[in-house]
N, CA, C and O atoms as a Tripos MOL2 file, in Angstrom:
@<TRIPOS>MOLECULE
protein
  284   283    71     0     0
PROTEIN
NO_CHARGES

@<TRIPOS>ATOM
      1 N          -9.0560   -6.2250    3.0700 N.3       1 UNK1
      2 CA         -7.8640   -6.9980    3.3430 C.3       1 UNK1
      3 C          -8.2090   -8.4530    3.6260 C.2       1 UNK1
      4 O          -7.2860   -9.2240    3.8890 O.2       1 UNK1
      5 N          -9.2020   -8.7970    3.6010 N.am      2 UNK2
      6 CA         -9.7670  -10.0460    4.5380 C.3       2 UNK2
      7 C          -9.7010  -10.8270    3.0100 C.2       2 UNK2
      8 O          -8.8810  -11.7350    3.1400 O.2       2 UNK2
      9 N         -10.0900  -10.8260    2.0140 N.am      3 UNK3
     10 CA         -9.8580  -11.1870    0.7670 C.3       3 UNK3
     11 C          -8.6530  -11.7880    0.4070 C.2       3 UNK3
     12 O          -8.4120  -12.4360   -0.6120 O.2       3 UNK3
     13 N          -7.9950  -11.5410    1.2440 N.am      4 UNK4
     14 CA         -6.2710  -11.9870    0.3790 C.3       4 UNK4
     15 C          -6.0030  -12.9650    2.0400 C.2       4 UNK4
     16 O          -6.3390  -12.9340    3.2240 O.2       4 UNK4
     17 N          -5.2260  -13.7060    1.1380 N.am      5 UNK5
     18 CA         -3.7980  -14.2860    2.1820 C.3       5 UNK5
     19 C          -3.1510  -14.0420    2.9080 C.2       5 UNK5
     20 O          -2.9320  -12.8310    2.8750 O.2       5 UNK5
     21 N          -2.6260  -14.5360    3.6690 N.am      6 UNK6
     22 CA         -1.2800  -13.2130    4.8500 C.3       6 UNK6
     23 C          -0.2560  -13.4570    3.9970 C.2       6 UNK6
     24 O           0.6720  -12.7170    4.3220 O.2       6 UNK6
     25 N           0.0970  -14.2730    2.8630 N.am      7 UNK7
     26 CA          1.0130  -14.5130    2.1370 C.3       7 UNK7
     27 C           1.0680  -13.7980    0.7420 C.2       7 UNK7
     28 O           2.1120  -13.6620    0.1040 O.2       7 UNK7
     29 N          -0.2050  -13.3410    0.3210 N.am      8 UNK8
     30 CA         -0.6420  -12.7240   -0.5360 C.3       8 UNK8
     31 C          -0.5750  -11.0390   -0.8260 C.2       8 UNK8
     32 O          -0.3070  -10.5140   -1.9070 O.2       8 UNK8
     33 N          -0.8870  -10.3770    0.4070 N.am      9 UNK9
     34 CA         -0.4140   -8.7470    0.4180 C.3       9 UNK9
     35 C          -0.7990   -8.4750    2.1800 C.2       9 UNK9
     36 O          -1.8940   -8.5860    2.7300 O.2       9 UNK9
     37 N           0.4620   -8.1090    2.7470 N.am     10 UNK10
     38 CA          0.6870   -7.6280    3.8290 C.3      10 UNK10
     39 C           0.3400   -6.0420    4.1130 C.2      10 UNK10
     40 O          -0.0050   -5.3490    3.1560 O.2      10 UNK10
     41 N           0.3930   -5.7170    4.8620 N.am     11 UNK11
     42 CA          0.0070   -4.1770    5.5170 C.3      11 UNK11
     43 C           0.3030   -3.6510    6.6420 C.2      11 UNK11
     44 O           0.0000   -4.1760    7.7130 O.2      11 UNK11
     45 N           0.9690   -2.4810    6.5260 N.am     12 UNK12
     46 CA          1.2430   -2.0350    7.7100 C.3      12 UNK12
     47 C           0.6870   -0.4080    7.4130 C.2      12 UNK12
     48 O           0.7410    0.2540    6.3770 O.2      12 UNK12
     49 N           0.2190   -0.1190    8.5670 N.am     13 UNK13
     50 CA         -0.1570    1.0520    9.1930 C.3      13 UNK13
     51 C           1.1670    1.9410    9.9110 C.2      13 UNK13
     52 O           1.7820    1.5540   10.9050 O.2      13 UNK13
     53 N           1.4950    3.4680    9.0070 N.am     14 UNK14
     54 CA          2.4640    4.0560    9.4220 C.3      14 UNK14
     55 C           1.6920    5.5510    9.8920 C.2      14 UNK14
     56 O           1.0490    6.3400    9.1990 O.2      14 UNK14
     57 N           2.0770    5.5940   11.5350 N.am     15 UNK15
     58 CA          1.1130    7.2530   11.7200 C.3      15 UNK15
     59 C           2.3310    7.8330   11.3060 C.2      15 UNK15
     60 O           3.4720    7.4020   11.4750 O.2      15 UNK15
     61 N           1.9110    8.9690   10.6850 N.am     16 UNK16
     62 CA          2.6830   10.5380   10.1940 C.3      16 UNK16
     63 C           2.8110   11.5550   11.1830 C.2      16 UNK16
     64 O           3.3400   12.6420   10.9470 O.2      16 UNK16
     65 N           2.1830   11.1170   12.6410 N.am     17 UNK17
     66 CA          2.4720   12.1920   13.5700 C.3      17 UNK17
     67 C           3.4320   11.2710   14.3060 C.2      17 UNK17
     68 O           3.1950   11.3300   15.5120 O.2      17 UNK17
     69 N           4.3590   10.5010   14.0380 N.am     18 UNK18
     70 CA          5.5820    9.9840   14.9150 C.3      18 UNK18
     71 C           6.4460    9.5900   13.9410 C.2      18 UNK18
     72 O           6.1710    9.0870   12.8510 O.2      18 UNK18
     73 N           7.5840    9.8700   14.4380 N.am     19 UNK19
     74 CA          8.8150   10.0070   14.1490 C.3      19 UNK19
     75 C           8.9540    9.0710   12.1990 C.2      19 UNK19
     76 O           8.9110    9.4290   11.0220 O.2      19 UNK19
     77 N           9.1090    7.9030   12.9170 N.am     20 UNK20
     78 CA          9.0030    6.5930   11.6950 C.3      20 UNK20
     79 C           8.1940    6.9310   10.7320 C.2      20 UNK20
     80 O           8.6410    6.9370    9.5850 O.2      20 UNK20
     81 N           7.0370    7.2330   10.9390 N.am     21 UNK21
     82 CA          5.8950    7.1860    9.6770 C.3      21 UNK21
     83 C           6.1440    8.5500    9.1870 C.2      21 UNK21
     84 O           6.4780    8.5810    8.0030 O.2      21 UNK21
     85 N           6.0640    9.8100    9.8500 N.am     22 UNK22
     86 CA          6.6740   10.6260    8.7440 C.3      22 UNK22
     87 C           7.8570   10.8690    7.9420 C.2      22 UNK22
     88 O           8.0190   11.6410    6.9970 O.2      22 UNK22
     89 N           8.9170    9.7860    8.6930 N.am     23 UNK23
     90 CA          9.9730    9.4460    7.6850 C.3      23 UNK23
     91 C           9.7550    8.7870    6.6450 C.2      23 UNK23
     92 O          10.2740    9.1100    5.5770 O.2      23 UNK23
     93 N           9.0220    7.8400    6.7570 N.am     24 UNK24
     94 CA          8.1120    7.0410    5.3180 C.3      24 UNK24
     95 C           7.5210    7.7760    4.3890 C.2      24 UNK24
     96 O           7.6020    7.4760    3.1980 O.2      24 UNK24
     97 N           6.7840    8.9420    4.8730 N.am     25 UNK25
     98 CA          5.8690    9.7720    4.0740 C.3      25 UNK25
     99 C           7.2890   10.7700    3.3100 C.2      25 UNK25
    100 O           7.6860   10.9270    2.1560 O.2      25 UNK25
    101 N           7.5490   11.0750    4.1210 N.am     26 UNK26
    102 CA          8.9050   12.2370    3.4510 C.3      26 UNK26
    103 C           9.3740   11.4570    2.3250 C.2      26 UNK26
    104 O           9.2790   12.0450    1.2480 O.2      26 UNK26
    105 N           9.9400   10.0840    2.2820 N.am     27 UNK27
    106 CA         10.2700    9.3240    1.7190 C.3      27 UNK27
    107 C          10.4800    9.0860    0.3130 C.2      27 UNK27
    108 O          11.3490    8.9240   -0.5430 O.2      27 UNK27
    109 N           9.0110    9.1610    0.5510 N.am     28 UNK28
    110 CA          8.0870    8.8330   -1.0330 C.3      28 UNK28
    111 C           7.1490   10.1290   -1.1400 C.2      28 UNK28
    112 O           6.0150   10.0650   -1.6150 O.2      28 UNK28
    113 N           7.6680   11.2020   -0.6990 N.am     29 UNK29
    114 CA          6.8120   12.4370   -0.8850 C.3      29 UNK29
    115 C           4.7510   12.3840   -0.8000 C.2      29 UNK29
    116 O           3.8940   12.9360   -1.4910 O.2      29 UNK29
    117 N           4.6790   11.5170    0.2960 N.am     30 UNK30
    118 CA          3.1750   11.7640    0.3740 C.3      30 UNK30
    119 C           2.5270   12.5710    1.5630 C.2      30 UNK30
    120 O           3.2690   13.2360    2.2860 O.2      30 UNK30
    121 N           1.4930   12.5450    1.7350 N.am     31 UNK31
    122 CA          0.5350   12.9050    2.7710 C.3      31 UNK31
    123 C          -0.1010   12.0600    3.0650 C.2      31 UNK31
    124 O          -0.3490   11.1400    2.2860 O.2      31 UNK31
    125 N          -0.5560   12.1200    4.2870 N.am     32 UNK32
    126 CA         -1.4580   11.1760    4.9520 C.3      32 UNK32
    127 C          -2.6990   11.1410    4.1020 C.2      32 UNK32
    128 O          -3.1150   11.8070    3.1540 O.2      32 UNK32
    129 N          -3.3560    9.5870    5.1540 N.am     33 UNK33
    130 CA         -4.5970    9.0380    3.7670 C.3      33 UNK33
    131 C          -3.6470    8.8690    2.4890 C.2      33 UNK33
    132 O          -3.7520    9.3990    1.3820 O.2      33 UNK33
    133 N          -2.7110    7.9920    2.9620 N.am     34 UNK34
    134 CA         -2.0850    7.1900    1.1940 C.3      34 UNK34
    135 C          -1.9270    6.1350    1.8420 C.2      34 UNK34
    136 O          -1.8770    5.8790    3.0450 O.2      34 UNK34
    137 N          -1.8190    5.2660    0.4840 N.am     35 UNK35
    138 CA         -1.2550    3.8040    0.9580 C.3      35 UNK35
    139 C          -0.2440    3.5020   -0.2510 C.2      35 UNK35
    140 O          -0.6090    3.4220   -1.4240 O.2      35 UNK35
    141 N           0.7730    3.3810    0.0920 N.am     36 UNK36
    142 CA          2.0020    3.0430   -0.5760 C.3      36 UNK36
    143 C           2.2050    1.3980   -0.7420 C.2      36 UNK36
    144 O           2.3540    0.5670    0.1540 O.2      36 UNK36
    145 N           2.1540    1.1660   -2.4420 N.am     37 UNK37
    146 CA          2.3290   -0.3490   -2.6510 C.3      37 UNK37
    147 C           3.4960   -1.1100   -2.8620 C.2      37 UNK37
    148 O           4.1790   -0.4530   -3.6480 O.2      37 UNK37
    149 N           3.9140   -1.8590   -2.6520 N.am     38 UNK38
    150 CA          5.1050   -2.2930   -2.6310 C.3      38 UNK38
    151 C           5.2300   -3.7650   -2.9030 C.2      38 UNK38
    152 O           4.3350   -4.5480   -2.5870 O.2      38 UNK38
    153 N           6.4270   -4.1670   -3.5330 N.am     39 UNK39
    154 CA          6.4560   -5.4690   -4.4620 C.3      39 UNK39
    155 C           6.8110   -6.5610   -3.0080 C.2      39 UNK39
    156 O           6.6260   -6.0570   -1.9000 O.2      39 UNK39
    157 N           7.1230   -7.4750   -3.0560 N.am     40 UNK40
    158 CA          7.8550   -8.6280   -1.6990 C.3      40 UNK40
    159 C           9.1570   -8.5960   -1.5800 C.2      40 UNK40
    160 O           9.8810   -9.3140   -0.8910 O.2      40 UNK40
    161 N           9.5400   -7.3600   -2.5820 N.am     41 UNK41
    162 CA         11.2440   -7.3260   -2.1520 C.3      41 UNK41
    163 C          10.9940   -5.7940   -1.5920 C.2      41 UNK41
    164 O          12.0550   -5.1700   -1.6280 O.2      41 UNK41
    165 N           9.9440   -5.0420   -1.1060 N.am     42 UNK42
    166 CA         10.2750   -3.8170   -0.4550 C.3      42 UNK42
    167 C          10.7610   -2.8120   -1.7120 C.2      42 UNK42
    168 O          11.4750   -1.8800   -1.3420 O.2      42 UNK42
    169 N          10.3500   -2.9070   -3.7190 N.am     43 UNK43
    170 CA         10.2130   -1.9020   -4.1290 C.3      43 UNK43
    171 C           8.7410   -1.4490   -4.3720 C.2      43 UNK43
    172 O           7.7390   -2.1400   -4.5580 O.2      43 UNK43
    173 N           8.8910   -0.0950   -4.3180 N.am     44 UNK44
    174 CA          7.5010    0.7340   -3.9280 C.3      44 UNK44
    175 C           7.0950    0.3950   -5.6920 C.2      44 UNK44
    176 O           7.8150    0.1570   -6.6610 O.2      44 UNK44
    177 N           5.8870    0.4890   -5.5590 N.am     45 UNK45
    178 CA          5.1380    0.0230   -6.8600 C.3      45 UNK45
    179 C           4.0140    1.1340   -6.9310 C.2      45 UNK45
    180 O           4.0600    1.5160   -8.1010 O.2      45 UNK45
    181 N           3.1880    1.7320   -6.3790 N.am     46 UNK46
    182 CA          2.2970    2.5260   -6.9410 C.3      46 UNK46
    183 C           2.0070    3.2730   -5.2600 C.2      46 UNK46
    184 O           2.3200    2.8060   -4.1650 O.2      46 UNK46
    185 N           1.1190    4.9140   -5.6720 N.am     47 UNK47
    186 CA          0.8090    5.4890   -4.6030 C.3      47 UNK47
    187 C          -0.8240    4.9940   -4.6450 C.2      47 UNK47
    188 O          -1.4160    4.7310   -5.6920 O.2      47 UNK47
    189 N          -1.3280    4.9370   -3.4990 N.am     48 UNK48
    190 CA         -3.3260    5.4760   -4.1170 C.3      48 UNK48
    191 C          -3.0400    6.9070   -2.4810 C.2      48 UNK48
    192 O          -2.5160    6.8990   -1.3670 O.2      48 UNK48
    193 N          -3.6300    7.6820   -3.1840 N.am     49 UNK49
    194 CA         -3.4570    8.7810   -2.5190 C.3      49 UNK49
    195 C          -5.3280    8.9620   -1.9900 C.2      49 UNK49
    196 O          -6.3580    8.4350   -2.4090 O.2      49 UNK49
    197 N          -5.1410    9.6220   -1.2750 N.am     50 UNK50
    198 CA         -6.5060   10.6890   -1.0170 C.3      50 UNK50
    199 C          -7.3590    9.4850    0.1550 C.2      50 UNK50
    200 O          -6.6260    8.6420    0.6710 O.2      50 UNK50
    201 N          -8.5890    9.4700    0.4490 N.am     51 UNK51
    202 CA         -9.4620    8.5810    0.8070 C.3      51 UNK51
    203 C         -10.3090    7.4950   -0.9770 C.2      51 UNK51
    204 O         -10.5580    8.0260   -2.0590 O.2      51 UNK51
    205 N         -10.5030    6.1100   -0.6410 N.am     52 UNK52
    206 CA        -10.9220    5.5530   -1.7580 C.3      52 UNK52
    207 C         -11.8770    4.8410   -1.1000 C.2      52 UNK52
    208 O         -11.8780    4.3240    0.0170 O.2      52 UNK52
    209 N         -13.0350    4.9170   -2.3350 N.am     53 UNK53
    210 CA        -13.9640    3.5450   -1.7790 C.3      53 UNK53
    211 C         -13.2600    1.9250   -2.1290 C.2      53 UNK53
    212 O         -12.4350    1.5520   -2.9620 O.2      53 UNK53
    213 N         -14.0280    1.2210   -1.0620 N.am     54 UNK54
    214 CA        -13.9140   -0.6040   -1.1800 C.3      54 UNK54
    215 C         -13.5850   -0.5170   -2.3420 C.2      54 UNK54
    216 O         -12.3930   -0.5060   -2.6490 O.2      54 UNK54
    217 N         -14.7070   -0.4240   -3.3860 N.am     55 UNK55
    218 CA        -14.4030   -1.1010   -4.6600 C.3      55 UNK55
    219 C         -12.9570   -0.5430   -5.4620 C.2      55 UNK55
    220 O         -11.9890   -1.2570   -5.7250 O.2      55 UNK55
    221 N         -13.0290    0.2210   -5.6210 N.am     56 UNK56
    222 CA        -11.3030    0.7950   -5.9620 C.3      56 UNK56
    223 C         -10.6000   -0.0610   -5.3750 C.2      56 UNK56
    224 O         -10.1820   -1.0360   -6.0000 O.2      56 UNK56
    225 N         -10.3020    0.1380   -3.9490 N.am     57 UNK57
    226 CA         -9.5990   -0.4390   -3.6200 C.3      57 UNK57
    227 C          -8.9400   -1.9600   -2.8950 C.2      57 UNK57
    228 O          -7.9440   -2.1970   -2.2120 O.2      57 UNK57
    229 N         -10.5280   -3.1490   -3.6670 N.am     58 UNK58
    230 CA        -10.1480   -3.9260   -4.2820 C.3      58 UNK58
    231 C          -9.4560   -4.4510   -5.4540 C.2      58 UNK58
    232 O          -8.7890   -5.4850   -5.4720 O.2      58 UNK58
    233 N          -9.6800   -3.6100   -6.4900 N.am     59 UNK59
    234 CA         -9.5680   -3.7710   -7.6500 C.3      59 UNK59
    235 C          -8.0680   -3.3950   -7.6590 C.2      59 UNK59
    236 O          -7.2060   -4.2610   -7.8120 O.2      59 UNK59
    237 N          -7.7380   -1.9350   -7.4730 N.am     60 UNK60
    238 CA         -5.7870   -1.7630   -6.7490 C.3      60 UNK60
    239 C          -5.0960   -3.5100   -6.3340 C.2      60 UNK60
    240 O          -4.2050   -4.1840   -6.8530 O.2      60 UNK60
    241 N          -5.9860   -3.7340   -5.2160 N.am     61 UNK61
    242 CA         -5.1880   -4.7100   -4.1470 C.3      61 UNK61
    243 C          -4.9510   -6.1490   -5.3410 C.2      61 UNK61
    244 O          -3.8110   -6.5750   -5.5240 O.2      61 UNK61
    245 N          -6.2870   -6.8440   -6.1460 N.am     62 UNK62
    246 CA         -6.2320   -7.4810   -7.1280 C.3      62 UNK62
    247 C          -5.2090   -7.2700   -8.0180 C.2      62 UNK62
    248 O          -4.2960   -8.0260   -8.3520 O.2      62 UNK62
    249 N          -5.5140   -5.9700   -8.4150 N.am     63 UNK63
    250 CA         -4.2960   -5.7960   -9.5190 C.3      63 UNK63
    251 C          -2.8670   -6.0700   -8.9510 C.2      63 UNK63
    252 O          -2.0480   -6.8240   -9.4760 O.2      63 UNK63
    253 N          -2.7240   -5.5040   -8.0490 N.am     64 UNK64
    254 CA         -1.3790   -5.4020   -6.9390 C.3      64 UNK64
    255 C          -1.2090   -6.9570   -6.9360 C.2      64 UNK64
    256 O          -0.1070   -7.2570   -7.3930 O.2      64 UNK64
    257 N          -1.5590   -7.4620   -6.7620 N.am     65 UNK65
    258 CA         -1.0660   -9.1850   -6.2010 C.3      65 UNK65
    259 C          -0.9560  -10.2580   -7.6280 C.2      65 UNK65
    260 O          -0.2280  -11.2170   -7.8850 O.2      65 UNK65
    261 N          -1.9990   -9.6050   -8.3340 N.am     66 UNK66
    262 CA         -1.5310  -10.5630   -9.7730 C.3      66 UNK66
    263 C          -0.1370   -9.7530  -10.5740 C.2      66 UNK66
    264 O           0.6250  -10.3890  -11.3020 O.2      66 UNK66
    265 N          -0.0220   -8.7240  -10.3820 N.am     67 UNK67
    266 CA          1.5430   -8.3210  -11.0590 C.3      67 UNK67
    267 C           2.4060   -8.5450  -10.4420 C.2      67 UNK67
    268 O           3.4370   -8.7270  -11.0890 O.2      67 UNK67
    269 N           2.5450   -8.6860   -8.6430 N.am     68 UNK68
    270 CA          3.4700   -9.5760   -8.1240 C.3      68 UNK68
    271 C           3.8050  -10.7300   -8.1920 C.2      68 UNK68
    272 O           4.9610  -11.1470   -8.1250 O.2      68 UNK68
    273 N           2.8970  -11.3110   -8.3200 N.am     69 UNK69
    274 CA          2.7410  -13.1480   -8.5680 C.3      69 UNK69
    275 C           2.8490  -13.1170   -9.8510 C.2      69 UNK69
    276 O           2.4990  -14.2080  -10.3000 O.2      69 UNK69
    277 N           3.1540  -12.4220  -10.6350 N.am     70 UNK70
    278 CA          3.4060  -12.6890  -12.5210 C.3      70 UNK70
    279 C           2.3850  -13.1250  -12.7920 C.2      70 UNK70
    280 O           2.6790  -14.1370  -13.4280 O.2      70 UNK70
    281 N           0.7670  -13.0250  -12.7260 N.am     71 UNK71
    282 CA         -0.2740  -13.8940  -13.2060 C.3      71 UNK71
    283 C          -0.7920  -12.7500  -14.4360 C.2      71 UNK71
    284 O          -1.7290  -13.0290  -15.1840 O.2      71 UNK71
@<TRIPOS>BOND
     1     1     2 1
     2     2     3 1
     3     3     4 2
     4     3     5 am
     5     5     6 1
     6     6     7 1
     7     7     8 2
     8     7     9 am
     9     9    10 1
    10    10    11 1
    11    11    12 2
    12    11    13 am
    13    13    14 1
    14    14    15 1
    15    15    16 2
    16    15    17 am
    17    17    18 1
    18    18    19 1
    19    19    20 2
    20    19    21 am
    21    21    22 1
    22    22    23 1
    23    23    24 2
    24    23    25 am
    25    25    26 1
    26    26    27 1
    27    27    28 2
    28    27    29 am
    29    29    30 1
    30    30    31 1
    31    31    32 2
    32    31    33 am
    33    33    34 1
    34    34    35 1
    35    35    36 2
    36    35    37 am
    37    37    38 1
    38    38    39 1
    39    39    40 2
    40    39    41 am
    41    41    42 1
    42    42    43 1
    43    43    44 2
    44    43    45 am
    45    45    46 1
    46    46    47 1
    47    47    48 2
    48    47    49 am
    49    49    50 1
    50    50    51 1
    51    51    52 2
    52    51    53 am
    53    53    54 1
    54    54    55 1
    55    55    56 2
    56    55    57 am
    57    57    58 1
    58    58    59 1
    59    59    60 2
    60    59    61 am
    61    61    62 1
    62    62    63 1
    63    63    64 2
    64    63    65 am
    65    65    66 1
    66    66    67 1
    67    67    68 2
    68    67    69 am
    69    69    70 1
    70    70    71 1
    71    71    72 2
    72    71    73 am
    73    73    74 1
    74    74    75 1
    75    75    76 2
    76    75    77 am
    77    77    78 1
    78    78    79 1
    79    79    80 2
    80    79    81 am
    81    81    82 1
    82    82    83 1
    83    83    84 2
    84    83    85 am
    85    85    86 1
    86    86    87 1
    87    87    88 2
    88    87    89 am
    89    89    90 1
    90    90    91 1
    91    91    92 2
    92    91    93 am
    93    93    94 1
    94    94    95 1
    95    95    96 2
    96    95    97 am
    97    97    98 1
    98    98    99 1
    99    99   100 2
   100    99   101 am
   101   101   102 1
   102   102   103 1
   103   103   104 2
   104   103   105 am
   105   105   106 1
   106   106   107 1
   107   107   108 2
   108   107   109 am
   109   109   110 1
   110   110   111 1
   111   111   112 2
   112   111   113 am
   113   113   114 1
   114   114   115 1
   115   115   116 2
   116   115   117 am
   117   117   118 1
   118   118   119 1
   119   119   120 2
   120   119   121 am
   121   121   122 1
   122   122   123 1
   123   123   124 2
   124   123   125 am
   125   125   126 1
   126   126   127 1
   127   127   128 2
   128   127   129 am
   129   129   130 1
   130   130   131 1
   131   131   132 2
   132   131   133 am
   133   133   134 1
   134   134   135 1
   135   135   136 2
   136   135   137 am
   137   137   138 1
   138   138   139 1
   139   139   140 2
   140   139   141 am
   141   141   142 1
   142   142   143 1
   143   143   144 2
   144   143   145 am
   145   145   146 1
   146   146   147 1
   147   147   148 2
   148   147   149 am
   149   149   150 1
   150   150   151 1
   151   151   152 2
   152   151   153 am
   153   153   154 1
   154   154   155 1
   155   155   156 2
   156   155   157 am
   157   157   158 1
   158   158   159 1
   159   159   160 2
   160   159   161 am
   161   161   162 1
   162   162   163 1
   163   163   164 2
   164   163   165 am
   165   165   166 1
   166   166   167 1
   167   167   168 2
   168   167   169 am
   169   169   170 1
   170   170   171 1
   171   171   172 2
   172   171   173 am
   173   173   174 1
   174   174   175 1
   175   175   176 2
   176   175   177 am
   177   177   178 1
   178   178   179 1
   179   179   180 2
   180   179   181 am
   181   181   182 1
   182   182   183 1
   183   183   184 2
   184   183   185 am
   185   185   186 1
   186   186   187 1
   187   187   188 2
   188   187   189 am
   189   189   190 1
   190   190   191 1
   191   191   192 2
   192   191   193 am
   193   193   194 1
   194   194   195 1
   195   195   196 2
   196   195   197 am
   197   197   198 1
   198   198   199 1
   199   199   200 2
   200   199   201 am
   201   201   202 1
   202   202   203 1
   203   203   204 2
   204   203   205 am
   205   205   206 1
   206   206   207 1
   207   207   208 2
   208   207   209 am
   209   209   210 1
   210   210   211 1
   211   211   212 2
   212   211   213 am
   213   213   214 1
   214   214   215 1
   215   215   216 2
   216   215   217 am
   217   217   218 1
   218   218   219 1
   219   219   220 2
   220   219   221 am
   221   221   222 1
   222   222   223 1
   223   223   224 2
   224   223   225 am
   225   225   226 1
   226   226   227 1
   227   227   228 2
   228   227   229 am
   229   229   230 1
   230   230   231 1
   231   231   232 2
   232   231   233 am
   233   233   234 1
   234   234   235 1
   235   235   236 2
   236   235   237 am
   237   237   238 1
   238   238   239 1
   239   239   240 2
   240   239   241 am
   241   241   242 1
   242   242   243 1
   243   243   244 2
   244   243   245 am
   245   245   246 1
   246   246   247 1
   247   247   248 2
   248   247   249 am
   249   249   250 1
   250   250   251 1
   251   251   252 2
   252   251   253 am
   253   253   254 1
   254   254   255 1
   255   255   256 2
   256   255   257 am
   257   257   258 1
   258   258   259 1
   259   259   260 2
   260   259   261 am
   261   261   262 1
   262   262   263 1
   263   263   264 2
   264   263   265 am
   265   265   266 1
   266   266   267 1
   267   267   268 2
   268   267   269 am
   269   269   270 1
   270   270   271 1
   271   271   272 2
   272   271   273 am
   273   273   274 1
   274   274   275 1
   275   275   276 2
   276   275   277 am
   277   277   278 1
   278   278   279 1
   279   279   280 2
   280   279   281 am
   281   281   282 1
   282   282   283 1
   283   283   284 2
@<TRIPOS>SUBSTRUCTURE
     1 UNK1         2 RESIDUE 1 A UNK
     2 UNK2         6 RESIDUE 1 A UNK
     3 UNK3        10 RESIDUE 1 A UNK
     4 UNK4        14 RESIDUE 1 A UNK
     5 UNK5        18 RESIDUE 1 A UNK
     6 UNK6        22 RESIDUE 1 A UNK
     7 UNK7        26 RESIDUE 1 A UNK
     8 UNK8        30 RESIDUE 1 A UNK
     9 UNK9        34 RESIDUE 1 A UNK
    10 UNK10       38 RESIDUE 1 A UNK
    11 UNK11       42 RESIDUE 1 A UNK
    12 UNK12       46 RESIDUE 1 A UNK
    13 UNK13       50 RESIDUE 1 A UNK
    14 UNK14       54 RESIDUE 1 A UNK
    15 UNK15       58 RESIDUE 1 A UNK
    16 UNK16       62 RESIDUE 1 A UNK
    17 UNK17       66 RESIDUE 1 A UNK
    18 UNK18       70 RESIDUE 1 A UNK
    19 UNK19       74 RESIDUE 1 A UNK
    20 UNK20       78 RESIDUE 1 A UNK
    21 UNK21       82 RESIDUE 1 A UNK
    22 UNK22       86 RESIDUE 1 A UNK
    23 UNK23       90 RESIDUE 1 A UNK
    24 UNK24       94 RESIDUE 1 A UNK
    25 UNK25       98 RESIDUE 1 A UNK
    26 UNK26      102 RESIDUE 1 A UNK
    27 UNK27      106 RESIDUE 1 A UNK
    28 UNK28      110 RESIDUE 1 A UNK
    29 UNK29      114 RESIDUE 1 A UNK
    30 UNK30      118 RESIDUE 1 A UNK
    31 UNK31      122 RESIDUE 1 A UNK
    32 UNK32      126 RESIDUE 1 A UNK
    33 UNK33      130 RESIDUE 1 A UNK
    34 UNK34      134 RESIDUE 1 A UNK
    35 UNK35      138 RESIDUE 1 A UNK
    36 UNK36      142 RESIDUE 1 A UNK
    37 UNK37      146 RESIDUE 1 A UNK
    38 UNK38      150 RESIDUE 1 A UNK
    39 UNK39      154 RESIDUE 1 A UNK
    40 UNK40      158 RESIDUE 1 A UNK
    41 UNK41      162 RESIDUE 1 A UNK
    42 UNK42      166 RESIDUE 1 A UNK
    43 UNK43      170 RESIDUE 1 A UNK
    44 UNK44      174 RESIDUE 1 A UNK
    45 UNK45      178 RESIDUE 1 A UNK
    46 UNK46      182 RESIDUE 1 A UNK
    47 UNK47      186 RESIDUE 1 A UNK
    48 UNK48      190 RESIDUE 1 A UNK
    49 UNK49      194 RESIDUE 1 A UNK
    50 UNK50      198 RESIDUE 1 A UNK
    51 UNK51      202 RESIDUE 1 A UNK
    52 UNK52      206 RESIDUE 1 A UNK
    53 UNK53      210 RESIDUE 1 A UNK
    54 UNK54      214 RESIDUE 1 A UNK
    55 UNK55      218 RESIDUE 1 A UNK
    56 UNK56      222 RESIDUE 1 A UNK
    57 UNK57      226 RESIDUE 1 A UNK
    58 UNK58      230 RESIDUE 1 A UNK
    59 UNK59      234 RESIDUE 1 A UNK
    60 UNK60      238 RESIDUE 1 A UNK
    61 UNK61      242 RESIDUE 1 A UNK
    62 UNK62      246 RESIDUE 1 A UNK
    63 UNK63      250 RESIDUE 1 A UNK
    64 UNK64      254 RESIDUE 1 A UNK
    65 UNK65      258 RESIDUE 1 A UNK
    66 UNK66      262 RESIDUE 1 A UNK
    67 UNK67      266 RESIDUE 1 A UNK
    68 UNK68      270 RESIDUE 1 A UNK
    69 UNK69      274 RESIDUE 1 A UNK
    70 UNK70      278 RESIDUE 1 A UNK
    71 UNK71      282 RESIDUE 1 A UNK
């Protein structure tokens, strides 16, 4: 995360053992250990499910921010 901007891709941490975050998970039908991507207007854009290494999930976060920014 340290790679990007605070303007660039935001993050929030939702626990699934309280109330809110397993409403999120129900949501979008996941399980914990996901990270749900989402555009700057709040539509969901892709799951990465499971545990991932760094490099994956740089390459996600890259991809993620140049299809938001139209680059």
């Amino acid at each position: 995360m340290s790679n990007f901007d605070e303007n660039q891709l935001q993050y929030l941490v939702a626990n699934v053992r309280q109330t809110k975050g397993r409403q999120l998970a129900n949501k979008h039908g996941v399980n914990h250990v996901t990270l749900l991507l989402f555009d700057g207007k709040g539509n969901w854009k892709r799951i990465l499910a499971g545990s991932n290494k760094s490099d994956y999930l740089k390459t996600a976060f890259d991809n993620h921010v140049a299809k938001s920014s139209g680059k």
